[in-house]
Structure formats: structure tokens, C-alpha cells
C-alpha positions in Angstrom: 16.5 0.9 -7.1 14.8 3.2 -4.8 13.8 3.3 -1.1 10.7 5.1 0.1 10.2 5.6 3.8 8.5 7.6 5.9 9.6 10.0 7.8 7.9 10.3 11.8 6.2 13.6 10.1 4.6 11.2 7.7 6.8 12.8 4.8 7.8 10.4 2.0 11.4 10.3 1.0 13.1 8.9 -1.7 16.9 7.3 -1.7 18.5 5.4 -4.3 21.1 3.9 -1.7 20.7 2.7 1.6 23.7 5.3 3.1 21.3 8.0 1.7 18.3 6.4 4.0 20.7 7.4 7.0 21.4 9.9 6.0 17.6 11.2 5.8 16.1 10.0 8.8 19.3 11.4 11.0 18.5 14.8 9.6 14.5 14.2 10.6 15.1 14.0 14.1 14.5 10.5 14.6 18.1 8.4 14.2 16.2 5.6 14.4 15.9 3.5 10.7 13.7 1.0 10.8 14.0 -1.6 7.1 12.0 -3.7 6.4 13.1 -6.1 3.7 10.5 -8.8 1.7 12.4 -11.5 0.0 10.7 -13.9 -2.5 11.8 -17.4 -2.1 11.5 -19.1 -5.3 10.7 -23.3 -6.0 14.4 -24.0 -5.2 14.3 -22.3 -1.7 16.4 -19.6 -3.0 15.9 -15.9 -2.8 14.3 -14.8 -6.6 15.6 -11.5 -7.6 13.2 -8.7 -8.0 12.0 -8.0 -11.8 14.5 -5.8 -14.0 13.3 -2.4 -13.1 12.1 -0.9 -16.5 10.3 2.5 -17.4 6.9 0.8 -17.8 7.1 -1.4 -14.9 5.5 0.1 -11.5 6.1 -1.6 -7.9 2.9 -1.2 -5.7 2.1 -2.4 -2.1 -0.6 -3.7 -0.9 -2.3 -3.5 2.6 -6.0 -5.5 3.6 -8.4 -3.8 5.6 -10.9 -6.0 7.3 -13.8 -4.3 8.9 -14.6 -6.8 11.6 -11.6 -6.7 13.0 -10.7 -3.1 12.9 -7.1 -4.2 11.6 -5.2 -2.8 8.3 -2.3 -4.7 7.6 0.5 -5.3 5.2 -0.1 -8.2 2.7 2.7 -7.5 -0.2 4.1 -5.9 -3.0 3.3 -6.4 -7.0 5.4 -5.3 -10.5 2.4 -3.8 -12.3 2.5 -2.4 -16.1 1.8 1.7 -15.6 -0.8 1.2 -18.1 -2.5 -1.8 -17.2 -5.8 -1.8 -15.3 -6.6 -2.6 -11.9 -9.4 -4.8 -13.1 -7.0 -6.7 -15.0 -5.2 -7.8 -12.0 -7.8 -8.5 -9.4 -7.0 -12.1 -9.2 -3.6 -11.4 -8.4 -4.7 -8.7 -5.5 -7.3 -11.2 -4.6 -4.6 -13.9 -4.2 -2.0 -12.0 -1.5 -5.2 -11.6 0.8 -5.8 -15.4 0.4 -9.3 -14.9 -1.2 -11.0 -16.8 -4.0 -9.8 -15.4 -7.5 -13.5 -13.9 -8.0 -13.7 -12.5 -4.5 -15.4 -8.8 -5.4 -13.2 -6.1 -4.2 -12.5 -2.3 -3.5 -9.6 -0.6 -4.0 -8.2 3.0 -2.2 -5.5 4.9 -2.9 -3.0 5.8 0.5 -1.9 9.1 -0.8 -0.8 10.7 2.5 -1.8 10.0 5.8 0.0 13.1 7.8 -0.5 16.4 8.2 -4.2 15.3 6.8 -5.4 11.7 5.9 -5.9 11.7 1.5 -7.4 8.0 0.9 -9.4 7.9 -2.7 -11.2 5.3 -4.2 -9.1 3.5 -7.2 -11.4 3.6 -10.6 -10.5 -0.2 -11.7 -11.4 0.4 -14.8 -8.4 3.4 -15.5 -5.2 3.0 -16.4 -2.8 2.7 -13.2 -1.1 5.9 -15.0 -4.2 8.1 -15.8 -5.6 7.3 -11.7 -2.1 9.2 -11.3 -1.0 5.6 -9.1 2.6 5.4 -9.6 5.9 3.1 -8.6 5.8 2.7 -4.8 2.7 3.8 -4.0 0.3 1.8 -1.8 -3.1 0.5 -2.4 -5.6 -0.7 0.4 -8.3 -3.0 -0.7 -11.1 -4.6 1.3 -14.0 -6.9 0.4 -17.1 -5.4 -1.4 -19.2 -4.6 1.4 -22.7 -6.0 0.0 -26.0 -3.3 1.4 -27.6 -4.7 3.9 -25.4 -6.9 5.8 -23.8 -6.6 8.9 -22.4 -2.7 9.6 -19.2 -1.8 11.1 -17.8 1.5 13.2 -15.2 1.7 10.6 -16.7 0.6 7.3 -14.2 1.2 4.8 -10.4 2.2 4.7 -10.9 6.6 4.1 -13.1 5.7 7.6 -10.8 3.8 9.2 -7.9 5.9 8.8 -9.5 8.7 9.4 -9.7 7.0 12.9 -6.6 6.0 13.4 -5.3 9.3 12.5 -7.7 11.5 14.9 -7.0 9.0 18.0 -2.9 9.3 17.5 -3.6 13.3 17.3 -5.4 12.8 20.0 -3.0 11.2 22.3 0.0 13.4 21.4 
């Protein structure tokens, strides 16, 4: 298995042990490791072991912007086939967010958010492969905004970001 964090320069790091991770982030300046650690609980109330990690299988995370409230947050993780299509799996996106299985969405891409913010829309009709979206990436995804209704400071993920990113540079 391996651990991606973030380093407090916004540099991703890969470890394939947990000793590694401490390694790492003492040598960034910051010996401070935050984990964060999502367990499945399965019908029997027992913890479900994670898929066997295979060469075709891709874990992605998921965060949920909603523009009313101004708030992009964490909502889970999915075991996706590299070459399967985002459109195919809609109704499982759809699902951690708590929306109805039809529920039109858009998907972004959270390539980097530090020393610039890189947020691209995700083409849900590409393979997960060919959109260059690989295993522990993160994909943000929001409701379709329909034209004409109500209009927000922050419209979409790349916008609010982009926000959040020029106020912390801001206060530093």
C-alpha cells in the first residue's frame, strides 16, 4: 500500500510504510504527522478490508463543493478501474454526497493546489487513464449549476480554490 500526504509546501509525497511518513514530514520542517485513517465497517459491524490492490485498480478521493455554503469538504474514497469512465460511475459519486442517483454533476481534477492552484474539469466521457487521473488522486465534484438560477461569489471549485488559495497567501 501507499501513503500520499501533503507536505505544509503543498508537495505530494509518496511512502509505502508508515515509518517512511515520519520520516518525510521530519525532514519538511514540520514534525508534526497528521493520519487520517477511513475504515469501512461492513453488515457485521466489522472493519472490511480494503480491495486487493491490483495494477488496474485505481483508489480516488472525493471532496463536494457546495456553492451556497462556500464549504469544500471530504466525502470519501472509491476503487475505480483505470479504464473505466467517470460517466460510468456517477451514481456511485452521486451516492457519497447523498444525492439522488440521477443528480447531474461536474467533476474537477485537484492536481496541485501550492505553489499555484491546477484544478481542470474531468471529461466524463474519457477513460480515467487517458484524463491522465491516476491512483490517489482527488476529484472535486459539485451539482450542475443550471444558467439562470441563483449566482454565487465562488461558482465552481477552480473559483473557489482559487480563493482560498489567494486569501491564505494573503495572510502569511
Amino acid at each position: 500500500m501507499t501513503y500520499i500526504f501533503l507536505t505544509t509546501k503543498g508537495r505530494r509525497v509518496a511512502c509505502s510504510w508508515v515509518g517512511q511518513l515520519r520520516e518525510t514530514s521530519s525532514k519538511t520542517n514540520n514534525f508534526e504527522l497528521k493520519l487520517f485513517l477511513e475504515v469501512e465497517i461492513g453488515q457485521d459491524s466489522w472493519p472490511v478490508p480494503p480491495p486487493a490492490k491490483t495494477k488496474n485498480k485505481i483508489m480516488l478521493f472525493f471532496k463536494l463543493y457546495d456553492p451556497s455554503k462556500e464549504e469544500l469538504r471530504y466525502v470519501g474514497r472509491l476503487w475505480v478501474e483505470h479504464t473505466g469512465k467517470p460517466k460510468d460511475m456517477l451514481t456511485r459519486i452521486n451516492k457519497l454526497a447523498g444525492f439522488a442517483p440521477s443528480q447531474e454533476i461536474e467533476l474537477f481534477e485537484e492536481v496541485k493546489f501550492q505553489p499555484i492552484v491546477m484544478c481542470e474539469p474531468v471529461n466524463k466521457a474519457l477513460p480515467f487513464n487517458a484524463s491522465l487521473i491516476e491512483d490517489g488522486d482527488i476529484i472535486c465534484f459539485q451539482k450542475l449549476l443550471q444558467a439562470g438560477t441563483e449566482t454565487y461569489r465562488y461558482p465552481d471549485v477552480p473559483s473557489f480554490l482559487e480563493h482560498v488559495h489567494n486569501r491564505q497567501n494573503r495572510d502569511v
